[in-house]
C-alpha positions, 0 to 999 in steps of 0.5 A: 251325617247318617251312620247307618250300617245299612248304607254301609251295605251297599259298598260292599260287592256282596251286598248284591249276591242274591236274597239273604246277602245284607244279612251276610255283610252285616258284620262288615258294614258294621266295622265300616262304621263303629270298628271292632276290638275283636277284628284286626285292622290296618294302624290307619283304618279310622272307622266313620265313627271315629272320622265324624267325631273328629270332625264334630259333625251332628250325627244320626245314628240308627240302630236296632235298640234291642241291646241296652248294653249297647245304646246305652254305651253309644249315648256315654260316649257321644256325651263324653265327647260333648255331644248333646244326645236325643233318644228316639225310639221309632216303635212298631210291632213284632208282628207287623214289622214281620208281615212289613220285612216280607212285603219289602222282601217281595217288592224289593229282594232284600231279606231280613231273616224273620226269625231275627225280627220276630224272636231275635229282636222282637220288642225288646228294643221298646224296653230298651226304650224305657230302661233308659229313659226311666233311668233303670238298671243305669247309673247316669243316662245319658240322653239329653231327650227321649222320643217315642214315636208310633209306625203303626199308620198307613203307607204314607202317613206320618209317624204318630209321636206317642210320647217326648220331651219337651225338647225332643227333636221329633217336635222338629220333623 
């Protein structure tokens, strides 16, 4: 299963107001899938997370990576849940990926704000990336394996693999 909160998005009406509206459910896609303390929600709300764990299903979970906090405490709880985890970091340049998010804007209509990709996420989510795997400023990491793949290519070509472990599941793709 795909728990990403960008298919979320598309269930929400809102999601189809204008340029700038997947920014604004953001958050409510978010909930969909991972739930939050700081929310209220009714007794019998299970989020996806939480069903696809109960169901023991293998997972794909994209996100940003720019919050060590965060990737790190999403990998300690699928380890305390028995899940065997992998950690790709798919790399691509701040620049670029702005230059990309304004080509898709223009193809497609949907925005991501700029200022969010280029100074709010900037290429934090590479040191991410080797904090983890490196094993700095954490106690116990909690992957399994770690890939680090380059986006820097052609539309169409593949991805390059800059670096993995041996048993990375990029090896597989």
């Amino acid at each position: 299963m795909i728990l990403d909160s960008d298919y979320a998005k598309r269930k929400i009406p809102e999601f189809y107001d204008g340029a700038g509206s997947a920014s604004l459910v953001h958050d409510e896609s978010d909930l969909i899938i991972f739930g939050s303390s700081d929310v209220e929600t009714p007794e019998d709300f299970q989020t996806l997370f939480q069903i696809a764990l109960r169901e023991n299903l293998n997972l794909v979970i994209p996100k940003i990576g720019h919050n060590l906090k965060s990737v790190y405490q999403l990998g300690s709880t699928l380890k305390q849940m028995g899940y065997e985890t992998h950690l790709v970091c798919v790399n691509l340049d701040r620049k670029k990926a702005t230059i990309r998010a304004i080509g898709r804007f223009m193809k497609t209509g949907r925005y991501v704000p700029l200022g969010l990709i280029f100074d709010g996420y900037a290429n934090d989510p590479l040191g991410t990336y080797f904090l983890l795997k490196d094993g700095i400023d954490v106690d116990h990491v909690p992957y399994d394996s770690f890939g680090l793949v380059g986006t820097d290519v052609a539309i169409g070509e593949k991805p390059r693999i800059l670096q993995a472990s041996i048993n990375s599941p990029i090896f597989k793709s």
